[in-house]
N, CA and C atoms of all chains as a GROMACS GRO file, in nm:
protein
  570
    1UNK      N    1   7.771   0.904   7.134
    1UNK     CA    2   7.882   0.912   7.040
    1UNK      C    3   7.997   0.825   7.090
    2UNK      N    4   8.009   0.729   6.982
    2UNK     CA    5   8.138   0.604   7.008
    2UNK      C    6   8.262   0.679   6.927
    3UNK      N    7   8.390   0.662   7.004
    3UNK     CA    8   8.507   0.698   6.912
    3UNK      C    9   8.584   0.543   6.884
    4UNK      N   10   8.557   0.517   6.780
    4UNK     CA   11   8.674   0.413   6.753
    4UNK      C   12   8.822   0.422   6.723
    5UNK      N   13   8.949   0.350   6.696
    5UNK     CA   14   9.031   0.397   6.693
    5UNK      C   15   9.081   0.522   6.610
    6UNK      N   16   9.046   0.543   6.502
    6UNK     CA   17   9.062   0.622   6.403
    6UNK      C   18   9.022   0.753   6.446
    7UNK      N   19   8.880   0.776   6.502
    7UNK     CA   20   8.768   0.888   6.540
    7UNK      C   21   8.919   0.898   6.665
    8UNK      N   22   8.942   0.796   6.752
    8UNK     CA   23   9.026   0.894   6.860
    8UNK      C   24   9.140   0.984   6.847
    9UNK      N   25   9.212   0.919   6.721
    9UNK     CA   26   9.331   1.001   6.659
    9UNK      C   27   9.276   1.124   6.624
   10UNK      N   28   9.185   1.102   6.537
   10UNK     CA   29   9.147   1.204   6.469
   10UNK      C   30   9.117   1.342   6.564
   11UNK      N   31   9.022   1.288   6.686
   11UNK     CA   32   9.017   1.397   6.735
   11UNK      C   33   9.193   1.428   6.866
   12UNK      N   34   9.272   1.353   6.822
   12UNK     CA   35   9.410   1.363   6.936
   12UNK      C   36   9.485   1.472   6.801
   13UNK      N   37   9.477   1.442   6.682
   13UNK     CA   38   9.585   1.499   6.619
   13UNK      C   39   9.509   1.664   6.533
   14UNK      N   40   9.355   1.654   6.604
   14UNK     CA   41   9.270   1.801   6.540
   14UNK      C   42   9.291   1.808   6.405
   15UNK      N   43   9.327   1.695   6.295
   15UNK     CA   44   9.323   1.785   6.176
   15UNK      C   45   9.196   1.723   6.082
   16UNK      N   46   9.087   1.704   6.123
   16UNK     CA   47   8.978   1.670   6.101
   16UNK      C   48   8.871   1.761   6.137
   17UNK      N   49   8.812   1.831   6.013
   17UNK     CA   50   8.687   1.897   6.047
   17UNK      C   51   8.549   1.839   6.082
   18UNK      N   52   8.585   1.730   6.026
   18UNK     CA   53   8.458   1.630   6.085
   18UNK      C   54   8.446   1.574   6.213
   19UNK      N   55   8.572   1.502   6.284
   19UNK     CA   56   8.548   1.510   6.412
   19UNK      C   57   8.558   1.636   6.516
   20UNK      N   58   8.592   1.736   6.459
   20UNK     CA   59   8.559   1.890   6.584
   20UNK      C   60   8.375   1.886   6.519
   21UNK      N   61   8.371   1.906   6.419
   21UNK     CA   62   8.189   1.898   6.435
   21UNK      C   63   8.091   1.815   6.462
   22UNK      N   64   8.219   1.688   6.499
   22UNK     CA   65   8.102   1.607   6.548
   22UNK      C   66   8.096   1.564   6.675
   23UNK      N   67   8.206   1.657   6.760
   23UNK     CA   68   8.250   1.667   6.896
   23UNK      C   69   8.224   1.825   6.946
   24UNK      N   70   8.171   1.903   6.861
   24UNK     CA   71   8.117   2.022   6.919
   24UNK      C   72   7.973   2.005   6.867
   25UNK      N   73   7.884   1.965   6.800
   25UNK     CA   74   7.806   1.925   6.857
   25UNK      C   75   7.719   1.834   6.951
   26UNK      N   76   7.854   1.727   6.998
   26UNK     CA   77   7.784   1.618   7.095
   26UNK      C   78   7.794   1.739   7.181
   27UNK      N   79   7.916   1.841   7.232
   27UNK     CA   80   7.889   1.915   7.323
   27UNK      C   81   7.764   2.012   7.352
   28UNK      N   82   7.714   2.044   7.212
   28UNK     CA   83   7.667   2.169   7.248
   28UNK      C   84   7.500   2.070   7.282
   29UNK      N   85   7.478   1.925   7.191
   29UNK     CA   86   7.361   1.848   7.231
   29UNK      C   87   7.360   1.781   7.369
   30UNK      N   88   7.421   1.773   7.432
   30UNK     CA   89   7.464   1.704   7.520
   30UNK      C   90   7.487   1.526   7.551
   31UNK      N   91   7.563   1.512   7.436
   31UNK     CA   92   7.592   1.353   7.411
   31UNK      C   93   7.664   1.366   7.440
   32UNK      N   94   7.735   1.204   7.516
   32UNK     CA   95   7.832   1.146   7.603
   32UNK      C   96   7.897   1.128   7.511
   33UNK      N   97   8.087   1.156   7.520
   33UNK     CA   98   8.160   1.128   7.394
   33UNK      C   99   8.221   1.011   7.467
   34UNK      N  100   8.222   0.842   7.456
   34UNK     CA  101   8.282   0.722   7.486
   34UNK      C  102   8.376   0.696   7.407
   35UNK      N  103   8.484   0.644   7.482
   35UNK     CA  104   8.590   0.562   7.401
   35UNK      C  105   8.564   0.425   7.504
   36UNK      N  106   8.532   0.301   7.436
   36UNK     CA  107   8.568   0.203   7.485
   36UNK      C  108   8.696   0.175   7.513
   37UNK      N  109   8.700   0.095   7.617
   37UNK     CA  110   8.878   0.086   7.656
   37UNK      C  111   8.985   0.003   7.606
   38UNK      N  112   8.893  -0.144   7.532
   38UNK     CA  113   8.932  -0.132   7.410
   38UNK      C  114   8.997  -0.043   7.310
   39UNK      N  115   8.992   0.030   7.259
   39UNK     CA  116   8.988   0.136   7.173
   39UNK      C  117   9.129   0.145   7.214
   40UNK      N  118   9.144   0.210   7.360
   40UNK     CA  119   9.229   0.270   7.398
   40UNK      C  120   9.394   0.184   7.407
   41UNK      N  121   9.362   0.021   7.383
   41UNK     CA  122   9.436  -0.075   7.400
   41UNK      C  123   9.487  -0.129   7.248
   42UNK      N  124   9.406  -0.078   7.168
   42UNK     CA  125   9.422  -0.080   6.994
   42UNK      C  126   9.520   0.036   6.969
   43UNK      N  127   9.480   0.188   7.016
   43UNK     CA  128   9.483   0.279   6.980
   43UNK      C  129   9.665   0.329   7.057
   44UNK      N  130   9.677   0.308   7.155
   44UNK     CA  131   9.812   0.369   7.204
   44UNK      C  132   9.937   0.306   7.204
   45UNK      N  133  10.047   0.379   7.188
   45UNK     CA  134  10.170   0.288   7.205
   45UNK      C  135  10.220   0.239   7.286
   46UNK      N  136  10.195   0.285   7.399
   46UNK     CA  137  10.251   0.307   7.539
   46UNK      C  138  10.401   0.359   7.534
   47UNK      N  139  10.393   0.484   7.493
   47UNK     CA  140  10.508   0.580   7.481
   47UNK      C  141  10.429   0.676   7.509
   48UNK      N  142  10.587   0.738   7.486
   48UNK     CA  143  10.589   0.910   7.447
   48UNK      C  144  10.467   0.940   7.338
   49UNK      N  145  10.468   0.838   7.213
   49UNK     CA  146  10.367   0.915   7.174
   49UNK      C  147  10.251   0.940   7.178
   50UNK      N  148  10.174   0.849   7.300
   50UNK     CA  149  10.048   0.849   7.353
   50UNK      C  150  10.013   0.969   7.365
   51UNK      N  151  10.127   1.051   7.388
   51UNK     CA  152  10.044   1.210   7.513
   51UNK      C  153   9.923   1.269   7.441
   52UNK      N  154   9.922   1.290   7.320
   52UNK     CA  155   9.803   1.372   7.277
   52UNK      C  156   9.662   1.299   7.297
   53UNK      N  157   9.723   1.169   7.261
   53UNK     CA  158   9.581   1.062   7.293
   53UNK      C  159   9.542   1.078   7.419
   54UNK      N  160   9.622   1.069   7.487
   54UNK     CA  161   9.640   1.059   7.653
   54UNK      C  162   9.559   1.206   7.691
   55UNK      N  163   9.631   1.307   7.643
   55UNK     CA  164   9.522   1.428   7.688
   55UNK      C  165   9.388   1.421   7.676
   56UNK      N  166   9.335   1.371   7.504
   56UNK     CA  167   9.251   1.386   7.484
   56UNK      C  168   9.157   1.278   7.580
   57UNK      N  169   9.188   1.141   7.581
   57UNK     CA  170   9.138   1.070   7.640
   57UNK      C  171   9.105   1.094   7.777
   58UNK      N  172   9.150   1.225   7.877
   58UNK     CA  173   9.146   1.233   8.012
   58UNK      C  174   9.011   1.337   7.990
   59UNK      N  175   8.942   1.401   7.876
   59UNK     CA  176   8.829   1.480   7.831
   59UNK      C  177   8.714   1.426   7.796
   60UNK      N  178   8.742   1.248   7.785
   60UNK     CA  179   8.619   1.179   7.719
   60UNK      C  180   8.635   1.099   7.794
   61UNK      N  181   8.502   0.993   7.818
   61UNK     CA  182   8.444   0.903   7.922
   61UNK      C  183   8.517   0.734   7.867
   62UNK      N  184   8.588   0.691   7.938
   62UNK     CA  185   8.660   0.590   7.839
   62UNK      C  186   8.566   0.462   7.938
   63UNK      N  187   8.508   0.359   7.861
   63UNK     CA  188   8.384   0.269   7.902
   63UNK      C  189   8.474   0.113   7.886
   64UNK      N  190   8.481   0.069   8.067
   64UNK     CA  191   8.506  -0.072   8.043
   64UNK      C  192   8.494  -0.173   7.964
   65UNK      N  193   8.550  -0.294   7.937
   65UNK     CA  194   8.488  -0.348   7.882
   65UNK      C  195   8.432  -0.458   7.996
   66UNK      N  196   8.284  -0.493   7.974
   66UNK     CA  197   8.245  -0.526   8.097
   66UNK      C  198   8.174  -0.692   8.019
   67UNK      N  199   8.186  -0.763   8.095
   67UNK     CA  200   8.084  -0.916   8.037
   67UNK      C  201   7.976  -0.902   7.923
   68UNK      N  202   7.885  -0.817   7.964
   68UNK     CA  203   7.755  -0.770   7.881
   68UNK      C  204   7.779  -0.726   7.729
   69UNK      N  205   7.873  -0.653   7.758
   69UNK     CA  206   7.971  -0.604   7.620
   69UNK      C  207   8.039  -0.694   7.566
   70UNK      N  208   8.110  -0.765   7.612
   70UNK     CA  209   8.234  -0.854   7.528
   70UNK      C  210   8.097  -0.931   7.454
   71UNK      N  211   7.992  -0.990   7.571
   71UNK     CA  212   7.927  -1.137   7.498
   71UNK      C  213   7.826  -1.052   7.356
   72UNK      N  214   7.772  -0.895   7.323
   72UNK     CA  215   7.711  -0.871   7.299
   72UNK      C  216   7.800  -0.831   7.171
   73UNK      N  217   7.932  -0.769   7.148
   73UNK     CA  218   8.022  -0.791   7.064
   73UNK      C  219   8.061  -0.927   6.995
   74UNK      N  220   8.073  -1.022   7.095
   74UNK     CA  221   8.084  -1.175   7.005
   74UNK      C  222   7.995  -1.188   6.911
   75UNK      N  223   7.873  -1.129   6.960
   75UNK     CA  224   7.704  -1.212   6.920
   75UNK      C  225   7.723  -1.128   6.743
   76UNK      N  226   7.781  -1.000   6.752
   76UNK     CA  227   7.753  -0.887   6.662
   76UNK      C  228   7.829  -0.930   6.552
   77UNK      N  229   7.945  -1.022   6.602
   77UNK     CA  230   8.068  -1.035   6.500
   77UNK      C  231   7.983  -1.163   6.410
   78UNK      N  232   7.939  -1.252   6.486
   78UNK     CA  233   7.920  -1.346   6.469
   78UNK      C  234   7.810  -1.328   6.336
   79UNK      N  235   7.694  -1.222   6.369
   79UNK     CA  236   7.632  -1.208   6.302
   79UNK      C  237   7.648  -1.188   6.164
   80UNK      N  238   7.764  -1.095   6.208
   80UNK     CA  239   7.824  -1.014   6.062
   80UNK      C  240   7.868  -1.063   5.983
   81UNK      N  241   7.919  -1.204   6.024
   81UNK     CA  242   7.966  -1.304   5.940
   81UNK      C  243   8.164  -1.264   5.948
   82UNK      N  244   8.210  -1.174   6.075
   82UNK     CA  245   8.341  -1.117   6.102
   82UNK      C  246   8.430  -1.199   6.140
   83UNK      N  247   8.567  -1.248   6.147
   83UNK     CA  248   8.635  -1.286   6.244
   83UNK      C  249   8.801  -1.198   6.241
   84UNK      N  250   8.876  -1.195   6.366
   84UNK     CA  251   8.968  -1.156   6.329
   84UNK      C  252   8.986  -1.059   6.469
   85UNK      N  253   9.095  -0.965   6.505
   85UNK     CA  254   9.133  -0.896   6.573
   85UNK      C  255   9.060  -0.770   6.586
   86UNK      N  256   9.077  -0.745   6.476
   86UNK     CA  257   8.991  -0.571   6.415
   86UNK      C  258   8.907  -0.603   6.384
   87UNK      N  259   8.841  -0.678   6.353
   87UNK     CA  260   8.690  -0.711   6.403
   87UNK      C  261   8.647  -0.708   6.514
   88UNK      N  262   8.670  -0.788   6.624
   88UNK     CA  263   8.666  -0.792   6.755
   88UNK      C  264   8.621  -0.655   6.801
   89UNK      N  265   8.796  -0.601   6.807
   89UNK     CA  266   8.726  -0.428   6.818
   89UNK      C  267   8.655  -0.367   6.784
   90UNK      N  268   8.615  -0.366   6.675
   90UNK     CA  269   8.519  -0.297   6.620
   90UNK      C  270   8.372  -0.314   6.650
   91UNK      N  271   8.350  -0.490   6.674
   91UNK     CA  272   8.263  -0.514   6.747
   91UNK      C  273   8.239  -0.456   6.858
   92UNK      N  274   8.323  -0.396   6.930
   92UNK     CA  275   8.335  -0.437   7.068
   92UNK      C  276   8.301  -0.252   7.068
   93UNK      N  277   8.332  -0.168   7.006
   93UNK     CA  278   8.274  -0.067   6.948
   93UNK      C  279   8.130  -0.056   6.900
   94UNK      N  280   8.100  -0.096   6.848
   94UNK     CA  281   7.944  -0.106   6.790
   94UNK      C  282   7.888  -0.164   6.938
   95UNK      N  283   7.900  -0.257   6.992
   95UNK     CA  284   7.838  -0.338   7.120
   95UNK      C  285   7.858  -0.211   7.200
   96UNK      N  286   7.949  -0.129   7.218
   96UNK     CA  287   7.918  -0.013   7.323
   96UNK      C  288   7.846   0.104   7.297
   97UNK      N  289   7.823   0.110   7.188
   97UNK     CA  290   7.740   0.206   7.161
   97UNK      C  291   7.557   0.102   7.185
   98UNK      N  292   7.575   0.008   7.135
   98UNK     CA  293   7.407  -0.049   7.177
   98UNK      C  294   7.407  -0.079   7.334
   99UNK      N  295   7.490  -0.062   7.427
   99UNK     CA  296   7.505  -0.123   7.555
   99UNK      C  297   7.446   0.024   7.586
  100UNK      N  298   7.459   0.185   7.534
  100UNK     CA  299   7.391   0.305   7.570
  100UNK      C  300   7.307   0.306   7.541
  101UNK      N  301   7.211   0.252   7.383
  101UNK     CA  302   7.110   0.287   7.324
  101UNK      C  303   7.134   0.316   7.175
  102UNK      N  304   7.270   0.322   7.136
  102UNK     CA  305   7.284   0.346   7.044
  102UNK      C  306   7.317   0.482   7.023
  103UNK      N  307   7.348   0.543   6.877
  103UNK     CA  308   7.418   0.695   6.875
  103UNK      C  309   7.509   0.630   6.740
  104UNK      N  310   7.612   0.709   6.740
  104UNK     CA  311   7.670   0.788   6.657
  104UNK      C  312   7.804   0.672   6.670
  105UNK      N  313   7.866   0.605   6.561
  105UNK     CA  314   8.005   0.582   6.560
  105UNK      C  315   8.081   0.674   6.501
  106UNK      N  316   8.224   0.706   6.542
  106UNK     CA  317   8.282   0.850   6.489
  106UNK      C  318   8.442   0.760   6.394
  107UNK      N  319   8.433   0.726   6.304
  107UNK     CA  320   8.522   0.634   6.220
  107UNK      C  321   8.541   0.633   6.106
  108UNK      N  322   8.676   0.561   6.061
  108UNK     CA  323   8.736   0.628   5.918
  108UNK      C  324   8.642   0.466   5.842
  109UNK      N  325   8.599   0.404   5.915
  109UNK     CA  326   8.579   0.224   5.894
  109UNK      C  327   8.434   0.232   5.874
  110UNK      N  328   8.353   0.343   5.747
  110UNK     CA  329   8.229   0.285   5.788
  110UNK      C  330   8.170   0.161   5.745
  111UNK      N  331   8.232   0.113   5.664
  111UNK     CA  332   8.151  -0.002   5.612
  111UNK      C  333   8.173  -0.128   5.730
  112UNK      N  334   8.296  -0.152   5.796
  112UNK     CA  335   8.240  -0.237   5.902
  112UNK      C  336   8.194  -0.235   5.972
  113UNK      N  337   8.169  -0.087   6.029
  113UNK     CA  338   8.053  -0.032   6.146
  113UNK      C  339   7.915  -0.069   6.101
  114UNK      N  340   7.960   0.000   5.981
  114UNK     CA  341   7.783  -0.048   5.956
  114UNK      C  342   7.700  -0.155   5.953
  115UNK      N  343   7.788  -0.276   5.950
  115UNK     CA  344   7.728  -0.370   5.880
  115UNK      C  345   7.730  -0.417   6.029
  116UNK      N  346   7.793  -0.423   6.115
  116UNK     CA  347   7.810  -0.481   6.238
  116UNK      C  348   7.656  -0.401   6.349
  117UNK      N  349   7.635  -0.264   6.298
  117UNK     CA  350   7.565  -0.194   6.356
  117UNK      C  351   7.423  -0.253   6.293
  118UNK      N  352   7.445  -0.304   6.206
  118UNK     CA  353   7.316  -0.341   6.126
  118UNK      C  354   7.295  -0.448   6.183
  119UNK      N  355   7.325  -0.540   6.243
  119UNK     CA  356   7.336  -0.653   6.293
  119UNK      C  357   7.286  -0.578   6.483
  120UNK      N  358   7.283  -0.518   6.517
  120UNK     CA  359   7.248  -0.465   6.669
  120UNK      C  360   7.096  -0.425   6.604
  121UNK      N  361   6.983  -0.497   6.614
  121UNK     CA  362   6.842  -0.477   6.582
  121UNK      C  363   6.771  -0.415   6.668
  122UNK      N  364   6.808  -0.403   6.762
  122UNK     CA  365   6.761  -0.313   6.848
  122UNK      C  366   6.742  -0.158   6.903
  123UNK      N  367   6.823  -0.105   6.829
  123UNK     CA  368   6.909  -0.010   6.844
  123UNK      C  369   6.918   0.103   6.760
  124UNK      N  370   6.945   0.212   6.671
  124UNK     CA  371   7.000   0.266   6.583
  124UNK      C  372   7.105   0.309   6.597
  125UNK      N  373   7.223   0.309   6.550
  125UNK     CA  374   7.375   0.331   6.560
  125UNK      C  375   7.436   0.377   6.393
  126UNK      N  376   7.454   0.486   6.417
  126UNK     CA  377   7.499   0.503   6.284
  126UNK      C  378   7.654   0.539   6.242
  127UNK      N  379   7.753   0.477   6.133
  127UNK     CA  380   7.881   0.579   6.113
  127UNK      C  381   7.901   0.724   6.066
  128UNK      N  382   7.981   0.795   6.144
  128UNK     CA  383   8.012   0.887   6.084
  128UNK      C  384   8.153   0.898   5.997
  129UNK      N  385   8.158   0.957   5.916
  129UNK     CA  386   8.333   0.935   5.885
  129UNK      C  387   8.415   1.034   5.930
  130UNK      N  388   8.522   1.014   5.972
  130UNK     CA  389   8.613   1.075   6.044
  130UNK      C  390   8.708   1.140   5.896
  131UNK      N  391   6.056   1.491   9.693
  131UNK     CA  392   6.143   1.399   9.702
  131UNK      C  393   6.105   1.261   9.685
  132UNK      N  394   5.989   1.238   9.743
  132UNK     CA  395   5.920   1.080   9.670
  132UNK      C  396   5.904   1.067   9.528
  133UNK      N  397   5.867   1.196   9.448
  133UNK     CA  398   5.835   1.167   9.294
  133UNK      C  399   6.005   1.200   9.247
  134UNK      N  400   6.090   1.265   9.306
  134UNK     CA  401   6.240   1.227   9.288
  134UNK      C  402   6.315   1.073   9.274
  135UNK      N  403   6.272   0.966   9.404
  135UNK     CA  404   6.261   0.879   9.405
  135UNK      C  405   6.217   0.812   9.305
  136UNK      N  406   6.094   0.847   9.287
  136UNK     CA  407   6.018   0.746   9.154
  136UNK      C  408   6.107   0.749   9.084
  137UNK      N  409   6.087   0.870   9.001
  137UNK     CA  410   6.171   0.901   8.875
  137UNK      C  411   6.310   0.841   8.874
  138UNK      N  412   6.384   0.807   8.992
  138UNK     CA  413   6.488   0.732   8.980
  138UNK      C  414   6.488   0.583   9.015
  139UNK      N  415   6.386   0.524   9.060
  139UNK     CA  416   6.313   0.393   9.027
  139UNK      C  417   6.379   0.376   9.161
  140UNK      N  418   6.419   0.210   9.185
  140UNK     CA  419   6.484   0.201   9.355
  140UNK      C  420   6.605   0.203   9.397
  141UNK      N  421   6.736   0.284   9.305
  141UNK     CA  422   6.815   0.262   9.297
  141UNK      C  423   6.813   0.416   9.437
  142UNK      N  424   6.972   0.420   9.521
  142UNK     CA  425   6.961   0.501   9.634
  142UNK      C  426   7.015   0.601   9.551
  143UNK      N  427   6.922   0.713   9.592
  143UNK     CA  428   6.951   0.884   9.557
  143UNK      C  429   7.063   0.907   9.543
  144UNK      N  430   7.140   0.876   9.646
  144UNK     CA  431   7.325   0.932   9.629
  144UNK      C  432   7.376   0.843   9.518
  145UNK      N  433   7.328   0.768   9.455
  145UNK     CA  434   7.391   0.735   9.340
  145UNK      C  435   7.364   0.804   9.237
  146UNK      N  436   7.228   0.830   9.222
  146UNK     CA  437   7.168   0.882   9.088
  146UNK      C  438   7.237   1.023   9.123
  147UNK      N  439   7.246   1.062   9.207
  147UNK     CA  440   7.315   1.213   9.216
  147UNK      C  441   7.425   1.195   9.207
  148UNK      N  442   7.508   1.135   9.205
  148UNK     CA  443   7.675   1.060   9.196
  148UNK      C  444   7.666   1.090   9.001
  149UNK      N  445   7.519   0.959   8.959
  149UNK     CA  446   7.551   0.986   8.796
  149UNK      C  447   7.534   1.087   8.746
  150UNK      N  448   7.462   1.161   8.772
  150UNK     CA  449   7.422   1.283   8.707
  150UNK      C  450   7.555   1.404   8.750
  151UNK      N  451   7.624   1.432   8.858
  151UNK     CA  452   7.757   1.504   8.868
  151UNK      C  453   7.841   1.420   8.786
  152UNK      N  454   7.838   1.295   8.777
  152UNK     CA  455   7.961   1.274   8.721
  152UNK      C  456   7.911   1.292   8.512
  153UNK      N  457   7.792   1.284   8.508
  153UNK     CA  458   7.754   1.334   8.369
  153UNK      C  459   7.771   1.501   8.298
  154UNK      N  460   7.775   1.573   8.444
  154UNK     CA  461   7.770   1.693   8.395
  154UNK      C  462   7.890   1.680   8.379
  155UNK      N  463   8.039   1.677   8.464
  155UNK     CA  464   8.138   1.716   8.471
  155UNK      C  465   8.199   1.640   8.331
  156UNK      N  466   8.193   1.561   8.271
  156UNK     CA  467   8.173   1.486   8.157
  156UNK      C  468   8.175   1.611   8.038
  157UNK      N  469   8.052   1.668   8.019
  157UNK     CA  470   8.009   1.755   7.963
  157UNK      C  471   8.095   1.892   7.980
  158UNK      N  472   8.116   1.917   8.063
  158UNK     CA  473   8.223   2.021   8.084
  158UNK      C  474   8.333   1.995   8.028
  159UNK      N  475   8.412   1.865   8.074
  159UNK     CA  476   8.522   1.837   8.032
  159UNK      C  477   8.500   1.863   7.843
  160UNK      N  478   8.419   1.818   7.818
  160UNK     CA  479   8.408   1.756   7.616
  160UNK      C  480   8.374   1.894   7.589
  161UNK      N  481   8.327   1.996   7.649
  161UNK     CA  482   8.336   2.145   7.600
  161UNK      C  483   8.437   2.228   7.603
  162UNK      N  484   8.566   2.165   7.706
  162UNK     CA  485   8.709   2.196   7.729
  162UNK      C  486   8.807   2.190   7.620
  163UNK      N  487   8.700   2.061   7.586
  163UNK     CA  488   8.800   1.984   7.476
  163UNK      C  489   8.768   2.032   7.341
  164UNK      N  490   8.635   2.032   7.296
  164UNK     CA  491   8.575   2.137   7.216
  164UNK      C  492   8.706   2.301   7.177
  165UNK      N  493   8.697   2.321   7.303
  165UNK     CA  494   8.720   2.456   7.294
  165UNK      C  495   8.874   2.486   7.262
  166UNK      N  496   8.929   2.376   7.324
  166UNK     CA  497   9.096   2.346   7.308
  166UNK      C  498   9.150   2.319   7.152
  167UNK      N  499   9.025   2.258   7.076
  167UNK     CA  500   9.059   2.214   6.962
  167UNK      C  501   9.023   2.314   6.824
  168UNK      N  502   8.884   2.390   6.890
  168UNK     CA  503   8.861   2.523   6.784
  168UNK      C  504   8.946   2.619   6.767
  169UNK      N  505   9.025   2.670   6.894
  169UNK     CA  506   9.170   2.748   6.951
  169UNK      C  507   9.228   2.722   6.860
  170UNK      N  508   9.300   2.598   6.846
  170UNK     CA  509   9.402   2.551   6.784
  170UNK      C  510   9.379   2.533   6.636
  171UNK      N  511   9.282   2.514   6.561
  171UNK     CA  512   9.257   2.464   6.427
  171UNK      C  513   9.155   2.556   6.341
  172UNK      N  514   9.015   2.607   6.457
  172UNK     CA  515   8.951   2.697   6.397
  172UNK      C  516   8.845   2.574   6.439
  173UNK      N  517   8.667   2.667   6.440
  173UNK     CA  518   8.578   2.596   6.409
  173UNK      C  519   8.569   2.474   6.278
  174UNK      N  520   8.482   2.420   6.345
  174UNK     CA  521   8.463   2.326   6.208
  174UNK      C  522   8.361   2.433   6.050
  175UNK      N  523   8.365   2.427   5.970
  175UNK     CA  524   8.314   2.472   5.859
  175UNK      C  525   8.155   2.444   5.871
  176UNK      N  526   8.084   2.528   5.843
  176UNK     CA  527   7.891   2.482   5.791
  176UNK      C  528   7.913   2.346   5.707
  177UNK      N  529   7.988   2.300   5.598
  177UNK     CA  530   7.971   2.212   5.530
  177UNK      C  531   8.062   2.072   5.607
  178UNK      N  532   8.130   2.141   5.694
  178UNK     CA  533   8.150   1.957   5.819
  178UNK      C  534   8.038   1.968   5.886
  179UNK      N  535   8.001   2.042   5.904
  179UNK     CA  536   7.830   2.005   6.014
  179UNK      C  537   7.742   1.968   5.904
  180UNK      N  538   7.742   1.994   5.778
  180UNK     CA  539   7.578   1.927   5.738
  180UNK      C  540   7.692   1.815   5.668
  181UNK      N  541   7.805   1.759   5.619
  181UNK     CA  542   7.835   1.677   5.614
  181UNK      C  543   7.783   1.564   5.729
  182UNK      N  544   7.858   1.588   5.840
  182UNK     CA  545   7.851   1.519   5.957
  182UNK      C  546   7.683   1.523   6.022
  183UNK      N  547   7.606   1.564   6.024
  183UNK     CA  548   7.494   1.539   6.041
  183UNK      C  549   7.396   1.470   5.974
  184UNK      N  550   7.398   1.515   5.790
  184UNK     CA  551   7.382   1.404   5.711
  184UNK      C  552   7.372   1.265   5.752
  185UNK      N  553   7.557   1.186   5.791
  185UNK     CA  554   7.538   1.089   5.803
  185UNK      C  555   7.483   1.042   5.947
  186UNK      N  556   7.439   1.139   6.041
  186UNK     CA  557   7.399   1.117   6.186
  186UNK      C  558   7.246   1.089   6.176
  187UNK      N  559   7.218   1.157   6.098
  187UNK     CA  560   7.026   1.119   6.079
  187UNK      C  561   7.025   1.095   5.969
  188UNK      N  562   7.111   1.032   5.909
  188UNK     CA  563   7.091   0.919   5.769
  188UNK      C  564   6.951   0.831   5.796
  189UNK      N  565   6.863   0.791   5.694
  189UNK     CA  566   6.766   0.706   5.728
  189UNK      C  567   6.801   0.621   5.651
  190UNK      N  568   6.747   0.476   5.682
  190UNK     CA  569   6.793   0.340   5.667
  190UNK      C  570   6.752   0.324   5.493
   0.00000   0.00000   0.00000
């Protein structure tokens, strides 16, 4: 289970029934809940108002971004026919979930997940909506 | 302990035992968090779980 920016709010600000069920059952299945660190560089202000993110984020496994990833995100964007900032990320999201094996994206964005995830052939990665 | 070995191919034991503590404690933590967030809001509903599962084993 990938949290992209949206999926991380969602589960920082709890008013989503879809991400508590889709974060109590990664718990109760035993799936890894990832935030790429990315994510976390999209996602915060660097304030005060981080803290809830900030809590939540010290509960979930936040995943470098490491060579293997960035080049495997380029490859994904590229595919998709993407360019742009929020693309990138999002790539770079989808690329971390195929860098595990694939799983679950947790996002308000499914249609660019998907299509980017559709583009990772290897893999199955699916959106959820937040 | 040799078919321990196997099973963890040639990488040294104190690592694979390094990943696997640091996987459980992982798991603990996201049941913390779980639990911090049902407290506060309530379980999720039967119809966010077959919502949300729906699209988890969606087939292509």
């Amino acid at each position: 289970m990938v949290l992209d920016s949206e999926g991380l709010w969602a589960v920082a600000r709890n008013d989503s029934e879809e991400a508590r069920a889709v974060l109590a059952a990664s718990a109760h299945a035993g799936v890894p809940v990832l935030v790429p660190a990315a994510v976390l560089a999209e996602t915060l202000f660097g304030d005060g108002r981080d803290a809830r993110a900030n809590q939540v984020a010290k509960k979930l496994q936040v995943v470098p971004l490491t060579e293997p990833i960035a080049r495997s995100a380029a490859g994904l964007k590229r595919l998709a026919g993407m360019t742009g900032v929020a693309a990138t990320i999002d790539a770079i999201v989808v690329a971390t979930s195929a860098a595990v094996g694939g799983g679950v994206v947790l996002t308000s964005d499914i249609h660019d997940i998907r299509a980017l995830a559709n583009c990772a052939s290897s893999v199955r990665i699916r959106p959820v909506r937040v | 302990m040799d078919e321990i070995r196997a099973q963890f191919g040639g990488r040294a034991l104190s690592t694979s035992i390094n990943d696997l503590l640091y996987a459980a404690l992982a798991q603990e933590r996201l049941g913390e968090l779980v639990d911090e967030m049902e407290q506060e809001a309530g379980p999720a509903s039967p119809e966010a779980y077959e919502r949300v599962l729906a699209q988890w084993f969606t087939e292509d």
